[in-house]
N, C-alpha and C positions, 0 to 999 in steps of 0.2 A: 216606493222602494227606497233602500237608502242610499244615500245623495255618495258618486262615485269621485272621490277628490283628484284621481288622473284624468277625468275629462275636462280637457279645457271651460266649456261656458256649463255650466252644469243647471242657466236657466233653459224655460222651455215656455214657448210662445204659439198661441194658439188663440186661429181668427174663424168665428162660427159666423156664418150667415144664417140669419134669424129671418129676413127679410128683402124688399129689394131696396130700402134705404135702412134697416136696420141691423149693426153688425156686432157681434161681442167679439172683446180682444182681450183674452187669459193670458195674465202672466203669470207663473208660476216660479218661484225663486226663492231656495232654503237662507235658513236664518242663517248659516256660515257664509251667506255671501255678502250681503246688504244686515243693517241695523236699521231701527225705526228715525236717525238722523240722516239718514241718505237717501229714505224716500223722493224727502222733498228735492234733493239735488238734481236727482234721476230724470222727476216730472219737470223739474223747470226746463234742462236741456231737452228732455222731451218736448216741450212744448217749443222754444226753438226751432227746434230741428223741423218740426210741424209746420209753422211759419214761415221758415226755408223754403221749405215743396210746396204751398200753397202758394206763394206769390213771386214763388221763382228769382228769391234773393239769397246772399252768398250768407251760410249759416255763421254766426259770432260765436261760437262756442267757448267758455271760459277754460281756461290751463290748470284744474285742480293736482295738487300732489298727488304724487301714485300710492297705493295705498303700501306699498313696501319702504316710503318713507318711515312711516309706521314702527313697520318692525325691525329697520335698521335702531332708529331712536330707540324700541322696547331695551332693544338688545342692548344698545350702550346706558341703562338706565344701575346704577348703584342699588344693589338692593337693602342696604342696609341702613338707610332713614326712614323708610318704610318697614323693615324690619321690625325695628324699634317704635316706631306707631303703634304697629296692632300689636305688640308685646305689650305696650302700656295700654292699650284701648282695652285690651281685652284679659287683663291683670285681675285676677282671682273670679275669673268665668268656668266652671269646670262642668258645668251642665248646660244644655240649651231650655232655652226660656219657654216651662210650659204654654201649651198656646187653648184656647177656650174649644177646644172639639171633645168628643165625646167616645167612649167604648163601646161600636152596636153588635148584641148578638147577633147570630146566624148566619148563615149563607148571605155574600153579599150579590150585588149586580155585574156580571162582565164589566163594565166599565167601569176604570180605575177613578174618574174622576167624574165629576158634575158642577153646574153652574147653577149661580143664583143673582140676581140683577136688583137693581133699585136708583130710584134717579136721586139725585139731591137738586133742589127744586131751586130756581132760579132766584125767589125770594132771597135762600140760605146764600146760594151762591157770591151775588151783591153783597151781601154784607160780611162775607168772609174775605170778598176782594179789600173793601173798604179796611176791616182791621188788621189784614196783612198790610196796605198801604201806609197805616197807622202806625205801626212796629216796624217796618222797614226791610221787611220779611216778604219772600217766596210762598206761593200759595202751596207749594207743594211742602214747606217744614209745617203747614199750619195738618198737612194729610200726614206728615208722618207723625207729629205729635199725637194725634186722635186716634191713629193705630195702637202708638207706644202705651197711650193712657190706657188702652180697649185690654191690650199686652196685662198690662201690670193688675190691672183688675179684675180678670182672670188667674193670672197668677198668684195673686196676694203679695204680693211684691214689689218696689219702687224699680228694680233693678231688671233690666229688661234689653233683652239683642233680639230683632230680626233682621229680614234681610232687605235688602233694597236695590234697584238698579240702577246704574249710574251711567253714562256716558261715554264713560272712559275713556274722552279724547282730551289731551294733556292741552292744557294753556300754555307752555313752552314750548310747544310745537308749531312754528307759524304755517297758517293754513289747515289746521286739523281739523277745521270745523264744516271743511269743503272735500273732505277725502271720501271716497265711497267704498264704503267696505264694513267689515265687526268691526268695530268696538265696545260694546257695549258690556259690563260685567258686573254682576251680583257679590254683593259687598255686606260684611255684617255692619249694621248701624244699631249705638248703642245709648240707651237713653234712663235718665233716671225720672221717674214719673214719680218724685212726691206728691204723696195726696194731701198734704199740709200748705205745698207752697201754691202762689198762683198760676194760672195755665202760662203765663204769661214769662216766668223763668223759665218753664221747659220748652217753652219755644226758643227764648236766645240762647238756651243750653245745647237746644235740638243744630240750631243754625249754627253756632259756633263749631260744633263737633263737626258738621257735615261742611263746612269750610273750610275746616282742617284736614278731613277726611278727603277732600279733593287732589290733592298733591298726591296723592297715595292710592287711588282710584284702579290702576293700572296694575296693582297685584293680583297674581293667581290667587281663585281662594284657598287649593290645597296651600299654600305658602303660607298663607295669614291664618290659616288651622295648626300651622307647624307653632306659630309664633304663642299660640295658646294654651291650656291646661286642659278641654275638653278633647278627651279619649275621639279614637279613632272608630270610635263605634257609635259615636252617634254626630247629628252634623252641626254646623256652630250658629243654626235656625234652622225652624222646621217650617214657618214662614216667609213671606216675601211680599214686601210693596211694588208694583210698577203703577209709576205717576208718569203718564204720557205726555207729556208737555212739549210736543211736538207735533205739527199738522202740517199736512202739504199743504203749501201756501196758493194761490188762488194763479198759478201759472197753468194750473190744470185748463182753468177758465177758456185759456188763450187754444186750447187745442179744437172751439167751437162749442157756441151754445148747447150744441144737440151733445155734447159729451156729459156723462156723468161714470164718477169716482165710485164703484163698490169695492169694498174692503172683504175680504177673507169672509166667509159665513158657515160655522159648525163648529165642534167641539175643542177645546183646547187643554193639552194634557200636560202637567207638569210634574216634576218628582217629591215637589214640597204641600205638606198636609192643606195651608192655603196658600192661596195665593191670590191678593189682593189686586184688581187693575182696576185707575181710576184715569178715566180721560175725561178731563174739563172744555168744559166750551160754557155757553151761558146758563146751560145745567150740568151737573155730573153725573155721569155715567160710573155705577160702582160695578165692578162683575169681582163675584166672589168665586173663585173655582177651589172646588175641596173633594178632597178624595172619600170615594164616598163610604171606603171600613171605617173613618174616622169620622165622620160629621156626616148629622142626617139634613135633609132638604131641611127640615125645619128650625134646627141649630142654627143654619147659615144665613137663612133668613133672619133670626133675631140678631145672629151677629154684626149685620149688615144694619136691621134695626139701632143696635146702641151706635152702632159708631156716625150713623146718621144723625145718630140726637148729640152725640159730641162735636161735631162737627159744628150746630146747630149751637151749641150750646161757646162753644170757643169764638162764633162768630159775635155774639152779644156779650157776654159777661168774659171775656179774657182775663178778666184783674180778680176774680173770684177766686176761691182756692179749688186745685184741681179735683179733691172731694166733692 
């Protein structure tokens, strides 16, 4: 049902006995409450508070800012250096960047969207850690470059915006990085993918932009559509990267051996044609979600294909040209 914003806790908690030592504990909690950085806050005081009850000791709870610090700060923020950001980021864009899906005839499936999966194998992994280490680069500019490339080569074009998500908690903010609540917010990221130069400029192209892009994080997107030339009728991406670069961290551990972490399991729907999620750990996990009037299972999978092999391919030859 959807989520009612006058009820106070709008989560919902639910404990199934499975057994006489074995019990499930559902938490249930829409995305307007929590973001994927305040997981791990949750669990860690969760697991405190655990600790507390078990050994019958006075719980330490830490004092994080309320999350209405937040939006007092949104609100006294100037909008006009940001203004003028995505005016210039986004200076003679008047269309969004075709994206590599397809026209299928016929009647399609009740379901608006589908999934397609593929690991990138720990070999590639290692050695994408190593040349980001080498450039002095984030592994997550080395995923957005490989999109941007996959972007323009479908395209036929150097010139290329999707979308990306971001953070959105302010580094002038002290303590934002312990507040629990949204912030999180999808942002056009804009890149030029010559296939003349080496992979190696679009990555300090890709980093610089997305350095600069951080002070500015914090705009509405209708805002930064204002600030642009593409019409109101169409949106300023029709894709989207998330690079999850966040994991509960092992406080979970502390809540007893016998506990284990499942994550959400079933379909996931979103408004843009794809939408790429890539969670790293010592392989990666790619999930391609695409609507499925626009892109067939089998599209998705070769497109998950190429940018595997870019990926693959950025980790060994970086100083090649990106042709």
């Amino acid at each position: 049902r959807a989520n009612d914003l006058t009820t106070p806790i709008p989560s919902r908690f639910t404990v199934l006995r499975l057994a006489e030592d074995d019990h499930f504990f559902l938490w249930s909690v829409p995305d307007l409450q929590l973001d994927g950085w305040s997981w791990p806050l949750v669990f860690r005081e969760a697991a405190t508070l655990y600790r507390s009850l078990t050994s019958s000791q006075a719980a330490a709870l830490p004092h994080p800012r309320p999350y209405r610090d937040y939006l007092t700060w949104l609100n006294g923020q100037d909008p006009t250096p940001s203004d003028h950001f995505w005016q210039t980021t986004l200076a003679g864009l008047a269309t969004p960047t075709p994206i590599p899906v397809e026209t299928l005839p016929g009647p399609r499936s009740p379901r608006r969207t589908a999934e397609a999966h593929t690991t990138l194998p720990a070999a590639a992994v290692a050695a994408l850690t190593t040349t980001a280490r080498q450039l002095g680069l984030t592994l997550g500019v080395l995923a957005q470059a490989a999109w941007a490339a996959l972007l323009s080569h479908a395209a036929g074009h150097p010139d290329v915006v999707y979308g990306s998500a971001f953070s959105g908690r302010p580094t002038d903010l002290p303590g934002a990085d312990r507040i629990v609540g949204p912030f999180v917010n999808n942002l056009p990221v804009r890149a030029q993918a010559d296939p003349a130069q080496p992979v190696t400029t679009l990555l300090r192209q890709l980093h610089a932009h997305l350095t600069d892009l951080t002070a500015h994080q914090f705009t509405p997107l209708p805002r930064i559509q204002d600030q642009s030339a593409v019409p109101w009728r169409f949106r300023l991406f029709d894709s989207i990267l998330v690079f999850q670069n966040y994991q509960v961290d092992d406080s979970l551990s502390q809540l007893g051996p016998d506990t284990t972490l499942t994550d959400f399991a079933g379909p996931i729907h979103t408004s843009f044609l794809l939408t790429l999620v890539i969670t790293p750990g010592p392989t990666w996990d790619l999930l391609l979600i695409h609507q499925e009037s626009a892109c067939s299972a089998t599209r998705a999978q070769a497109i998950l294909a190429d940018l595997t092999t870019l990926l693959q391919s950025f980790a060994t030859t970086p100083d090649q040209p990106l042709a």
